[in-house]
Each structure stands twice: as structure tokens, then as C-alpha cells.
N, C-alpha and C positions, 0 to 999 in steps of 0.2 A: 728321583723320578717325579716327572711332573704329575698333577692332575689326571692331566689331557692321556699321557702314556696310561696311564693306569686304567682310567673308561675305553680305551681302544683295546684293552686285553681283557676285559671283564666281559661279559656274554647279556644281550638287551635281555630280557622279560622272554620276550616270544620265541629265541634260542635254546632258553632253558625246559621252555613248554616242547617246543619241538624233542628234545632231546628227554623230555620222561615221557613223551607218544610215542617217541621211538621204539624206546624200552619196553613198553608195554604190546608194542604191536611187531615189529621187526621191519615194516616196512615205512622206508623214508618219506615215500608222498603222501602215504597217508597222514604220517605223521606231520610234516608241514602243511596239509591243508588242516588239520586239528590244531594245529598249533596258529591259526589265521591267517596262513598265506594263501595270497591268492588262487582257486581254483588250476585256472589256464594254467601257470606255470610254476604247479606243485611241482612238476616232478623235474624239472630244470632247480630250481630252489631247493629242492631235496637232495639232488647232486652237488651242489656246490656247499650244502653245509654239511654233510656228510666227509667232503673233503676237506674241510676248514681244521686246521690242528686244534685249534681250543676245542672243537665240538668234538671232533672224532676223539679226543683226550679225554673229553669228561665223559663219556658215553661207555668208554673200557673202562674208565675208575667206577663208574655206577655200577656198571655188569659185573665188575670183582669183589664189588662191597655187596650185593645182593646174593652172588652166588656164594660169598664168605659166611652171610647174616645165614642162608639156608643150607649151607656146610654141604653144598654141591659142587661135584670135578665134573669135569667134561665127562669123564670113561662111567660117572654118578647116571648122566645124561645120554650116553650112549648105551649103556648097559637097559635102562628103563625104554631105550627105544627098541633097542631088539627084542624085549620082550613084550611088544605093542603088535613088531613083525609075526613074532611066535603067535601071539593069541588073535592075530590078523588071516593069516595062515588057517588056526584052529577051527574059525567061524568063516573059511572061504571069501572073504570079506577081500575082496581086491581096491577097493578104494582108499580103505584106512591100512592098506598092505603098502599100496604103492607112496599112500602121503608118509608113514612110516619110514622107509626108503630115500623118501625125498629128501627129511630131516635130517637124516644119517646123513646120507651125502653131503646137504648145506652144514654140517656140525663139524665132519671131516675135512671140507673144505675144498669137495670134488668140484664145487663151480669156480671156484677161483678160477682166473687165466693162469694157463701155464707159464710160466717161464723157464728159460733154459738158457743158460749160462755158459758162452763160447769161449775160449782162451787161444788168443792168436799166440802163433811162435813168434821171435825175433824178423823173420822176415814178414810174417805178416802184420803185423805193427808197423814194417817199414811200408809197407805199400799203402797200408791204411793211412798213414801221416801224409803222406808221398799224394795221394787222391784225393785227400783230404784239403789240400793245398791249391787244386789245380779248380780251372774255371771250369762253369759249363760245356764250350764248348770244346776244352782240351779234353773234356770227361767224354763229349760224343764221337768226338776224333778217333779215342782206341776205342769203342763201342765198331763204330763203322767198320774197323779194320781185322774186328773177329767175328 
């Protein structure tokens, strides 16, 4: 492997700062403008390294090495949230009820987008192939004709 290959897979200075502001804060534009990126298009730039595989890769080996070094599980971090809920609850306290809440949910993974996972029969793989094949306006022809 050349040189060249190897600094194209290795991560600049300001990647690595991005990726411990990350860690420390949760959120990506913040962390890229801490880490020097320009202002205006922190949070474009925070998207795009967020999906870069080397960053998003060292970002779960740091979060598993940290949560290894403080001998913390998810259910460690769940369990301490719900009783953040309990004692949120106990003091009528609806602010730190609801940020409580919110945690739970982002740990659980309620924001993610759903996905949901369709499995055509034998005929409908054929029609999808079949549609798949044909031009636009062969596509608006049976369109028109239903």
C-alpha cells in the first residue's frame, strides 16, 4: 500500500477534534464548529462527517472504550434514567421529567426513522422487474389507463 493510500484512510487533526466534541457533547454541529469548521456550514459539515465510515467507526470504538473503562450497559444508563423520571415525578418537576423522557427515548432509539421491510411474492418481483424495464412514458400509459 502506498503512502498516498494510507493518509486517504487516516483521519486530518480537525476530524479527530470533531470526533472527541462529539463525544463529549452529542451533538454534531456543535461539535464541528468546536472543532474549526466554519460557522455557516456547521451543520451541513456535521452531516457529512457523521456519515463518513472512518468517523462514524471511531466514534462507536471511543463510546465502547469509555463505556468499557466505566463498566456502563445501556439497561446501566436506562435504569439511572428512570430513576431521574421517579425523582422528577417526586419534586413535580416537569422539565427535568420530560428531558428525562427525551433521553430514554434517544437511548432507545424512538427517533430513529422507521423502517419496515416489504417481501414481494414471485409475481410481484415479476412486475417490479417488468416496471422496472419500461421507459417513462410506457410507465404513464398504464398510469392513464387506471
Amino acid at each position: 500500500m502506498s503512502s498516498k493510500n494510507l493518509k486517504c484512510d487516516s483521519l486530518t487533526s480537525r476530524q479527530e477534534r470533531f470526533i472527541n466534541e462529539y463525544l463529549l457533547s452529542g451533538n454534531a454541529a456543535d461539535a464541528a464548529r468546536r472543532a474549526g469548521y466554519c460557522e455557516k456550514s456547521a451543520k451541513v459539515r456535521a452531516c457529512r462527517l457523521t456519515k463518513d465510515n472512518r468517523i462514524a467507526s471511531a466514534i462507536a470504538a471511543k463510546q465502547a472504550e469509555n463505556a468499557a473503562k466505566l463498566e456502563l450497559t445501556r439497561e446501566d444508563v436506562l435504569s439511572g434514567l428512570l430513576e431521574a423520571v421517579k425523582l422528577a415525578k417526586a419534586q413535580a418537576n416537569p422539565t427535568a421529567l420530560v428531558s428525562a423522557w427525551r433521553e430514554i427515548g434517544r437511548v432507545i432509539g424512538c427517533y430513529q426513522p422507521e423502517t419496515k421491510r416489504i417481501e414481494l411474492s414471485a409475481e410481484g418481483k415479476a412486475l417490479q422487474y417488468r416496471y422496472a424495464g419500461m421507459s417513462d412514458e410506457e410507465l404513464l400509459e398504464i398510469i392513464s389507463r387506471h
